[in-house]
BALOBA-1460 file (C-alpha; in Angstrom, 3 decimals):
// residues 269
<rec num="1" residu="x" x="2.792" y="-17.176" z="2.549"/>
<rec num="2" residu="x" x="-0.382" y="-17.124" z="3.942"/>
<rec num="3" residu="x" x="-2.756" y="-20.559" z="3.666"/>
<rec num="4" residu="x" x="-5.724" y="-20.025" z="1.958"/>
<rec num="5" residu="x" x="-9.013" y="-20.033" z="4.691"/>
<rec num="6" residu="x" x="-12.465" y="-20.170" z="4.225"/>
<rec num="7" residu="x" x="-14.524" y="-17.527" z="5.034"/>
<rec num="8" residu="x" x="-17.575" y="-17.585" z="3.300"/>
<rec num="9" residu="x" x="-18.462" y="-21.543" z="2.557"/>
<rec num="10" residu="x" x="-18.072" y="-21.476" z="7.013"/>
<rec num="11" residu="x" x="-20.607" y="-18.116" z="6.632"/>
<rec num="12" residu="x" x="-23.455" y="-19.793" z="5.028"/>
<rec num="13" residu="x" x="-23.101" y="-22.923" z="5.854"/>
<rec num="14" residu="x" x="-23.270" y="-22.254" z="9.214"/>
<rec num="15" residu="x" x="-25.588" y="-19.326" z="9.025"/>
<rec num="16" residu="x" x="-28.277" y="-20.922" z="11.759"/>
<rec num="17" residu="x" x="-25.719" y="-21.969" z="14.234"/>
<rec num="18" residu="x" x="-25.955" y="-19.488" z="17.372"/>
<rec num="19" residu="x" x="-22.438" y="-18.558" z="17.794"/>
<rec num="20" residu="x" x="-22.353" y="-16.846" z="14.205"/>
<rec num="21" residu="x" x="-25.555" y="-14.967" z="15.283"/>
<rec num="22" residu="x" x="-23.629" y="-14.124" z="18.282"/>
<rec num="23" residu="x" x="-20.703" y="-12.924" z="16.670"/>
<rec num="24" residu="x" x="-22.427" y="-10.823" z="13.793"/>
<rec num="25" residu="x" x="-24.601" y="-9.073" z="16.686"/>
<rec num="26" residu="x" x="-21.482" y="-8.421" z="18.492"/>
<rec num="27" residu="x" x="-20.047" y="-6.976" z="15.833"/>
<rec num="28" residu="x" x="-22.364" y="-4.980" z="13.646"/>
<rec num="29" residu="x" x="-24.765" y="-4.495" z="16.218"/>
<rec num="30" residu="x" x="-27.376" y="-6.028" z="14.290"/>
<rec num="31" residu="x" x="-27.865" y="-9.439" z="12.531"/>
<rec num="32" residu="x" x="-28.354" y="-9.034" z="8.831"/>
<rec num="33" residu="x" x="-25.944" y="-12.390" z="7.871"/>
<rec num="34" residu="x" x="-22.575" y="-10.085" z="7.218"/>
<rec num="35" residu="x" x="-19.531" y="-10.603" z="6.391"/>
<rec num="36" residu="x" x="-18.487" y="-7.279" z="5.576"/>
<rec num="37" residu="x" x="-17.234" y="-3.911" z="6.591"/>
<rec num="38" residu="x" x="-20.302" y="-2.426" z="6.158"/>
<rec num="39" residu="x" x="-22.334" y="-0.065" z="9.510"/>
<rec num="40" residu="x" x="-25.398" y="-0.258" z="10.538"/>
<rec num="41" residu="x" x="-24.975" y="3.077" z="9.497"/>
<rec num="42" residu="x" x="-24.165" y="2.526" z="6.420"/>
<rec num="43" residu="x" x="-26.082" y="-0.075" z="5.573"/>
<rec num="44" residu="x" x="-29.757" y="2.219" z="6.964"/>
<rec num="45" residu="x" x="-28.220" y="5.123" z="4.269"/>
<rec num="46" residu="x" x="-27.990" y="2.387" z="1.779"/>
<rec num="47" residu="x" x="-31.765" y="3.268" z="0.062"/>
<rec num="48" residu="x" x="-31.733" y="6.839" z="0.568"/>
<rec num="49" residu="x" x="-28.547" y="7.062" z="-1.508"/>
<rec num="50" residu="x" x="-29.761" y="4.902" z="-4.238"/>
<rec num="51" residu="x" x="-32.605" y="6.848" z="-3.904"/>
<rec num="52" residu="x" x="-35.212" y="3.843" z="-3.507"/>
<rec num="53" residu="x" x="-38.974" y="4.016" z="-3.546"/>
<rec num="54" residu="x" x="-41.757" y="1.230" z="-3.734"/>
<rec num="55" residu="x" x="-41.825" y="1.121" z="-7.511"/>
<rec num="56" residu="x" x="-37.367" y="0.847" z="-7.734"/>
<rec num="57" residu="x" x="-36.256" y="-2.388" z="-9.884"/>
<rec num="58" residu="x" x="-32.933" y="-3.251" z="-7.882"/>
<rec num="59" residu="x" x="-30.016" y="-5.613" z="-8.347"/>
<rec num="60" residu="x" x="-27.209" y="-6.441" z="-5.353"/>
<rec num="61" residu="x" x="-24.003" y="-7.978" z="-6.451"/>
<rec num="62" residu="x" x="-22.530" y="-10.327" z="-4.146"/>
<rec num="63" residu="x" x="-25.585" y="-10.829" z="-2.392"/>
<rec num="64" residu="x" x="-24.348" y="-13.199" z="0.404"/>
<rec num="65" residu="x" x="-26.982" y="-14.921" z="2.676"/>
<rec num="66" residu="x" x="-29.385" y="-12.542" z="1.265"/>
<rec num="67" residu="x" x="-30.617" y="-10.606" z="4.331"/>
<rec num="68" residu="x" x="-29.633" y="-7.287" z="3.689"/>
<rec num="69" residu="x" x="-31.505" y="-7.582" z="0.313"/>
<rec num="70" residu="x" x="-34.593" y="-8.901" z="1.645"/>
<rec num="71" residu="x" x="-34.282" y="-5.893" z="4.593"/>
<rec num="72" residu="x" x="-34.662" y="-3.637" z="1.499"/>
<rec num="73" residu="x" x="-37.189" y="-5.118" z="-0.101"/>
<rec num="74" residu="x" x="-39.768" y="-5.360" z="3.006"/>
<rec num="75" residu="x" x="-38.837" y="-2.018" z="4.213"/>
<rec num="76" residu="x" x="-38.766" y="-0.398" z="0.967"/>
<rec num="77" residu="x" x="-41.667" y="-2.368" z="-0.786"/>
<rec num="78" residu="x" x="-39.554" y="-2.397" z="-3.877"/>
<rec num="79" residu="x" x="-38.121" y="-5.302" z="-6.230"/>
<rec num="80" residu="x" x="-34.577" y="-7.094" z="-5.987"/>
<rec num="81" residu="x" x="-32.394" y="-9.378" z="-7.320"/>
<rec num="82" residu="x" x="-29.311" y="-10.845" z="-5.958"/>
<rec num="83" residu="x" x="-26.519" y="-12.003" z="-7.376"/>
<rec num="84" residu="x" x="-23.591" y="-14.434" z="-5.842"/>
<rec num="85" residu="x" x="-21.106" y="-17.219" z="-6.909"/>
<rec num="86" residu="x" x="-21.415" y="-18.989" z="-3.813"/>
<rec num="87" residu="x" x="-24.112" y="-21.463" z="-3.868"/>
<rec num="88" residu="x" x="-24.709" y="-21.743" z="0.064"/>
<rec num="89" residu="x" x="-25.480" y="-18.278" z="0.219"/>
<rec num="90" residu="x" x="-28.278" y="-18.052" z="-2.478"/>
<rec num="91" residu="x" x="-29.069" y="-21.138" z="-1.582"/>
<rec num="92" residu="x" x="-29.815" y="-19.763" z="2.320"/>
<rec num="93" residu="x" x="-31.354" y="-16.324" z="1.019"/>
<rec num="94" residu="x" x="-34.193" y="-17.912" z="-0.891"/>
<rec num="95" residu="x" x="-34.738" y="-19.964" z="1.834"/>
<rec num="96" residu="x" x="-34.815" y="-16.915" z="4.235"/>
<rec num="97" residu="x" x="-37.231" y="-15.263" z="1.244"/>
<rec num="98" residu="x" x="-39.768" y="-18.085" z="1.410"/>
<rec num="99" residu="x" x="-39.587" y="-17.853" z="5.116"/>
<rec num="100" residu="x" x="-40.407" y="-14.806" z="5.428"/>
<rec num="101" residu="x" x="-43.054" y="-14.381" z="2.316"/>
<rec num="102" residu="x" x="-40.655" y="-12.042" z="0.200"/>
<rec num="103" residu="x" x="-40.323" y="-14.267" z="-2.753"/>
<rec num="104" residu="x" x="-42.713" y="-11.912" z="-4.754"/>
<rec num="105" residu="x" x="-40.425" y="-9.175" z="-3.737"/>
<rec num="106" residu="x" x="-36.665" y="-10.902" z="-3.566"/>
<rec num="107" residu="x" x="-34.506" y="-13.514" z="-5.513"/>
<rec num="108" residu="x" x="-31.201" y="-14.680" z="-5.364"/>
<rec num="109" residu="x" x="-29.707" y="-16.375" z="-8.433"/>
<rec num="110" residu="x" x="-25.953" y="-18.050" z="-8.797"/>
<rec num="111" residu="x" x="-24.058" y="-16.434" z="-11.082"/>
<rec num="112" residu="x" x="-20.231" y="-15.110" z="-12.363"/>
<rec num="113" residu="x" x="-20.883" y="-11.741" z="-12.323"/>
<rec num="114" residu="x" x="-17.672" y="-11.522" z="-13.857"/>
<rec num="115" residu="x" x="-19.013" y="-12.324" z="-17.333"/>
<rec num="116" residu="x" x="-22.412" y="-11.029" z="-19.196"/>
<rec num="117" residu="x" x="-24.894" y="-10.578" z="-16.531"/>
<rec num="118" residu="x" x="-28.411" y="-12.428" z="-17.583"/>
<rec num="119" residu="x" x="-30.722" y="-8.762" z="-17.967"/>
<rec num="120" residu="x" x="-31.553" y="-7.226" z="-20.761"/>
<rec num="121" residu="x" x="-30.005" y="-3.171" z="-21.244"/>
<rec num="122" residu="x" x="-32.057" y="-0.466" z="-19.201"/>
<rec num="123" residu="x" x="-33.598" y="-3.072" z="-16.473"/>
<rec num="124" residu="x" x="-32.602" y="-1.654" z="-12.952"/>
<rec num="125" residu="x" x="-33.351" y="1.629" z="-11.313"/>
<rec num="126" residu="x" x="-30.736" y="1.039" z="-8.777"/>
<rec num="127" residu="x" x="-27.555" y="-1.314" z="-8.098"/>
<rec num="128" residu="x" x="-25.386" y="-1.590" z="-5.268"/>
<rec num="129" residu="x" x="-22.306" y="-4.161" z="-3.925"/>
<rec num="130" residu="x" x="-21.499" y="-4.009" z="-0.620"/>
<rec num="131" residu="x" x="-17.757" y="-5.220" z="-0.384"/>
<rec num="132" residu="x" x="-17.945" y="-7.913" z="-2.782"/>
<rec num="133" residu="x" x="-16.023" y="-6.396" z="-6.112"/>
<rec num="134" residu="x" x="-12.609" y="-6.634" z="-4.547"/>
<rec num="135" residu="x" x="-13.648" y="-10.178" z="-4.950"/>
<rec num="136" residu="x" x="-14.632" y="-10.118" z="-9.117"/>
<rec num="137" residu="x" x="-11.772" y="-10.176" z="-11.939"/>
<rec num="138" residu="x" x="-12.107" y="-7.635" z="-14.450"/>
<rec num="139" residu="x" x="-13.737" y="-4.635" z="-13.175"/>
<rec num="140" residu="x" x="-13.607" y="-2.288" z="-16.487"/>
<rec num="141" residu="x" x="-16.196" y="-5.029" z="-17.704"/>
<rec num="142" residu="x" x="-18.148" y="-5.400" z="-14.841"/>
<rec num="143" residu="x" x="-19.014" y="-1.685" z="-14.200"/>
<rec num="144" residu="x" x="-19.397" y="-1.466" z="-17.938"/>
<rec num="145" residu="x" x="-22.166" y="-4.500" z="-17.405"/>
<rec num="146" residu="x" x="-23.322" y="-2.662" z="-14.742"/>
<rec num="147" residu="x" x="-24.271" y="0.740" z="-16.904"/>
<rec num="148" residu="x" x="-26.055" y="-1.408" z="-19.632"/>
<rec num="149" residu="x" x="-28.335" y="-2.954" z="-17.006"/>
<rec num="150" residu="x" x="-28.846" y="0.496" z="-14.968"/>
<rec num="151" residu="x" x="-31.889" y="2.829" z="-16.722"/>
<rec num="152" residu="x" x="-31.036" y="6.197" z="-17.463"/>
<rec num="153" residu="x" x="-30.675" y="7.959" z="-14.963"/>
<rec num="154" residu="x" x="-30.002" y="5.177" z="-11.889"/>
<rec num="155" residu="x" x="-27.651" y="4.738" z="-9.357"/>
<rec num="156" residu="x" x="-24.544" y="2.474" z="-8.598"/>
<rec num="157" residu="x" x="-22.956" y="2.324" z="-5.245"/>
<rec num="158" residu="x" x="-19.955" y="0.323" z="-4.281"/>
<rec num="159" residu="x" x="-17.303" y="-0.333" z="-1.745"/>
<rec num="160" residu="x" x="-13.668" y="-1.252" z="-2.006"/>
<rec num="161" residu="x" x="-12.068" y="-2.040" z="0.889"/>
<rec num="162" residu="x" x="-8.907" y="-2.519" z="-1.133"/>
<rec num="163" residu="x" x="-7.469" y="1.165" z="-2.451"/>
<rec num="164" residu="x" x="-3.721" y="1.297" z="-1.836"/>
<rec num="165" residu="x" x="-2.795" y="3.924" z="0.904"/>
<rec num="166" residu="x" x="0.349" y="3.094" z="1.392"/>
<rec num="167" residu="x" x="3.707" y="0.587" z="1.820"/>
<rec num="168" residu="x" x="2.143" y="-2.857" z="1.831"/>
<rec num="169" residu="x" x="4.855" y="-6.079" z="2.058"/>
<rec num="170" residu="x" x="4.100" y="-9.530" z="0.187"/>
<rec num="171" residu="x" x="3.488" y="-10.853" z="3.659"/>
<rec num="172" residu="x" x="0.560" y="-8.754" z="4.507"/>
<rec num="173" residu="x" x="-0.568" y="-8.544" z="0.993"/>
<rec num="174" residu="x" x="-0.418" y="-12.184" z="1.152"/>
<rec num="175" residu="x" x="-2.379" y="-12.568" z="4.467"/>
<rec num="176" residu="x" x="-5.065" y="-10.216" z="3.648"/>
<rec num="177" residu="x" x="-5.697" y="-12.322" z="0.661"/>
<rec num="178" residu="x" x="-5.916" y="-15.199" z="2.186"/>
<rec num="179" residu="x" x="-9.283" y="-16.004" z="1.685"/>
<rec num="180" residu="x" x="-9.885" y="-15.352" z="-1.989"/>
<rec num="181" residu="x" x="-9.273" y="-13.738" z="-4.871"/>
<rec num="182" residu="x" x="-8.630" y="-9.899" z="-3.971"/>
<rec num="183" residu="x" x="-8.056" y="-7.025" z="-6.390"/>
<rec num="184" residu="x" x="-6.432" y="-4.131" z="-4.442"/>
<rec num="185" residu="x" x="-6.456" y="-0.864" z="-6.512"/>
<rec num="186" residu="x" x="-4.416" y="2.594" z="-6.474"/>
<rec num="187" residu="x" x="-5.960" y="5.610" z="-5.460"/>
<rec num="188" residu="x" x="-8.180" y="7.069" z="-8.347"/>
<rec num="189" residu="x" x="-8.262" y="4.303" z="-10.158"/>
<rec num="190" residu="x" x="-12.605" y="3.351" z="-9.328"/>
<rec num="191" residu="x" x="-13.181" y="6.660" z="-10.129"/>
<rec num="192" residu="x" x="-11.412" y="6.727" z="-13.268"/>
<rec num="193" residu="x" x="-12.952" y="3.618" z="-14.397"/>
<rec num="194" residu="x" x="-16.776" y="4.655" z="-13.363"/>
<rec num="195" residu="x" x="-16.337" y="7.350" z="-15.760"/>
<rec num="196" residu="x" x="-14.785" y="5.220" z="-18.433"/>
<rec num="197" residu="x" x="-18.029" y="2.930" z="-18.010"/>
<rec num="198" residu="x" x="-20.025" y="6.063" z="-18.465"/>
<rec num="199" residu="x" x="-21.014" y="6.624" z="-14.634"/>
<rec num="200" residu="x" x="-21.380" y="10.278" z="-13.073"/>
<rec num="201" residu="x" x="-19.781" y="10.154" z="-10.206"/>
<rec num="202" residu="x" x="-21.433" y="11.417" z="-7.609"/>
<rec num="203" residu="x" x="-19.440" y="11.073" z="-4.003"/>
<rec num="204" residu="x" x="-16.673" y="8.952" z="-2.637"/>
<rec num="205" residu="x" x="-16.544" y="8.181" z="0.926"/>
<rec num="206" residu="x" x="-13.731" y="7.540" z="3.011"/>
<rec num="207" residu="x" x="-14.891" y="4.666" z="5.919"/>
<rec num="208" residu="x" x="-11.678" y="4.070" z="6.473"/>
<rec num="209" residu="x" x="-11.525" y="3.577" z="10.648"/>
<rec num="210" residu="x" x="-15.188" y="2.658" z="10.413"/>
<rec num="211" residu="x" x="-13.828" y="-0.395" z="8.586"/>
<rec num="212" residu="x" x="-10.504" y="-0.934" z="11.362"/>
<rec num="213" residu="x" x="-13.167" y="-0.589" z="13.994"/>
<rec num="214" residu="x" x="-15.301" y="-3.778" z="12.138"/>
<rec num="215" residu="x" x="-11.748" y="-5.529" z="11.887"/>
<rec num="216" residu="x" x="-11.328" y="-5.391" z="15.619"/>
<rec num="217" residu="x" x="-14.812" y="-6.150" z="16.901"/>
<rec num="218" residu="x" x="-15.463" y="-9.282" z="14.552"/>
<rec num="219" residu="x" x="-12.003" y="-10.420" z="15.347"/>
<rec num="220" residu="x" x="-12.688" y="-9.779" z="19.022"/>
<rec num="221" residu="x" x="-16.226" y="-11.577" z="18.981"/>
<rec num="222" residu="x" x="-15.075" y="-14.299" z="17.239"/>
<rec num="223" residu="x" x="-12.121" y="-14.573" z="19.892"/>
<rec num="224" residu="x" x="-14.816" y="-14.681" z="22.526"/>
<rec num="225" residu="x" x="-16.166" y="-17.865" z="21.322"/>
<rec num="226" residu="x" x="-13.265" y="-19.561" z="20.301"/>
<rec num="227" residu="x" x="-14.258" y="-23.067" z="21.434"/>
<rec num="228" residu="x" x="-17.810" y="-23.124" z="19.644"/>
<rec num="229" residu="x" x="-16.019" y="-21.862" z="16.142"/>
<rec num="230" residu="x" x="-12.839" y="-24.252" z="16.356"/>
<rec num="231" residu="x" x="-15.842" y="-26.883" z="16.837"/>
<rec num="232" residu="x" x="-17.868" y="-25.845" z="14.092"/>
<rec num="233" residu="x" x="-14.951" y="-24.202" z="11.127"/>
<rec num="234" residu="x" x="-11.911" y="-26.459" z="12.475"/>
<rec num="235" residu="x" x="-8.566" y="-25.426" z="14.318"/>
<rec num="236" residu="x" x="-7.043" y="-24.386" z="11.230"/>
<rec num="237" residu="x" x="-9.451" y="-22.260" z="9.524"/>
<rec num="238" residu="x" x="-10.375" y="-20.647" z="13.129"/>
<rec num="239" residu="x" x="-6.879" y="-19.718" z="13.536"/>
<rec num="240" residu="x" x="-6.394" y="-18.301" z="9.452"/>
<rec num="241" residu="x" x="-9.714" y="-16.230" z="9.796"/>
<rec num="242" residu="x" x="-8.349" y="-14.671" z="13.193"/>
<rec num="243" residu="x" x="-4.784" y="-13.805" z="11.133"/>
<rec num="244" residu="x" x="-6.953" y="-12.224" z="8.259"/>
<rec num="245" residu="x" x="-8.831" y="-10.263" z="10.410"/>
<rec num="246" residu="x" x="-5.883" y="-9.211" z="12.766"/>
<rec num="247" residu="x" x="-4.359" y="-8.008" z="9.164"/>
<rec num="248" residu="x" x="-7.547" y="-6.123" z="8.361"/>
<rec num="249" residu="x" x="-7.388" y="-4.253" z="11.218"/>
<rec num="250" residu="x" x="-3.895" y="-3.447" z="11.220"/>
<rec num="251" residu="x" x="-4.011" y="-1.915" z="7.483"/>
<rec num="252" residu="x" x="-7.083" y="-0.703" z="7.924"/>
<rec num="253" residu="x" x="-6.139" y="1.556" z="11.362"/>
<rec num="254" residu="x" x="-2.698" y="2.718" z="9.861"/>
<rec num="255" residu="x" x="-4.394" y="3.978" z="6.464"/>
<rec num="256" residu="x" x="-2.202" y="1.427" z="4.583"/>
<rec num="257" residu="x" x="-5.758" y="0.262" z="3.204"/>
<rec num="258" residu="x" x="-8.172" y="2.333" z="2.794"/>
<rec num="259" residu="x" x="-12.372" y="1.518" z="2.119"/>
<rec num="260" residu="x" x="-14.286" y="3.619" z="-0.081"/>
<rec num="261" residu="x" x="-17.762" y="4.192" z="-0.825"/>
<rec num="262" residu="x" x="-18.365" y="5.199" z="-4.056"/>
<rec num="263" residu="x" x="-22.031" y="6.130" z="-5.633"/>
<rec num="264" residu="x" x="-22.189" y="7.273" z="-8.956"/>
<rec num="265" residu="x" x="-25.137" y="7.751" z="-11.766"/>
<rec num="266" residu="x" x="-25.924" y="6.561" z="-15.068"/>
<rec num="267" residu="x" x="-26.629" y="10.441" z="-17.181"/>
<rec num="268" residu="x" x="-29.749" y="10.436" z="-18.614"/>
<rec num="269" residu="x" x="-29.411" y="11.215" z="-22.492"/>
């Protein structure tokens, strides 16, 4: 079996050090603090998709170091809150918000988004989660959370980098798990549970190789400066992360994993 790594605590933590700034550049062609599958692409068509504007009320779950949030909120003008369980990352992303004079726009609260989330019904236009509910136990109840939150009539988008495309062994289920709790699903099941929730569904993406080709270049930049990261996450974990990503990419670039983008709507009654 695969030892468990750290990926995330090593993320934050480190956030300011330049070889992670390095690496993320090198990898997403951009630095927004990621550590996740997600384009620069992707991530620009973000807004349009939710269909943001200046006045939008929006929530992120899992919302990391916080920069992608606070990208939204000074390009779009609009509110947002972010939610993570890791307290180094909110920790980092209201420091970045002060920094930057975006606290009236952006903050970033700890919290299990697994249980109730603290909103009353009808209180976002918009919500998105960029990678992050692979990481959450019981999605049925999160998505149904999710809904009661959302006003009438706004949008949800998500990614799982997780649905089942084909033979997977306990080794390699094992290894890509290896740094947290992972919920892998079977084709059709998101969709199937956005419209339990009560979602619309609107599209579902296949970034499939867009994700393999993230796999290999984070794995490759991180390779590149092997010495600063061994000095700054340890031997071991240097090594673990390098085996998870190596993983990634394999299932990723044989289909054996596929990601999925999925937006849906809350109807309007």
């Amino acid at each position: 079996m695969s030892a468990k790594v750290d990926l995330y605590n090593a993320a934050y933590a480190n956030y300011e050090l330049d070889v992670y700034r390095r690496v993320r550049i090198e990898t997403y062609g951009e630095d927004l603090g990621q550590t996740s599958w997600v384009t620069a692409e992707e991530s620009s068509n973000i807004p349009h998709l939710l269909e943001l504007t200046p006045d939008s009320f929006v929530l992120e779950i899992g919302s990391g170091s916080g920069r992608y949030a606070l990208r939204i909120a000074e390009r779009m003008g609009c509110r947002i809150v972010g939610l993570d369980i890791n307290p180094h990352g909110v920790r980092k992303a209201n420091h970045l918000a002060h920094n930057n004079n975006l606290s009236s726009l952006a903050r970033f609260e700890q919290c299990d988004v697994s249980k109730r989330l603290p909103f009353p019904d009808n209180s976002f236009d918009a919500a998105f989660s960029n990678d992050a509910m692979t990481h959450i136990p019981g999605r049925p109840a999160v998505l149904g959370e999710l809904f009661r939150v959302l006003k009438p009539g706004g949008r949800l988008l998500f990614s799982d980098g997780l649905v089942v495309g084909g033979i997977l062994s306990h080794e390699e289920i094992a290894a890509r798990s290896s740094i947290g709790y992972y919920a892998f699903s079977p084709p059709g099941e998101n969709e199937r549970l956005l419209q339990a929730a009560g979602f619309q569904l609107i599209s579902a993406t296949d970034t499939t190789e867009a994700a393999a080709e993230i796999a290999r270049r984070w794995r490759e930049a991180r390779q590149l400066s092997r010495d600063e990261l061994i000095a700054a996450e340890g031997q071991d974990n240097f090594d673990g992360l390098q085996r998870f990503l190596a993983c990634a990419h394999k299932l990723t670039s044989e289909k054996r994993l596929l990601r999925v983008v999925y937006l849906a709507r809350k109807q309007a009654h």
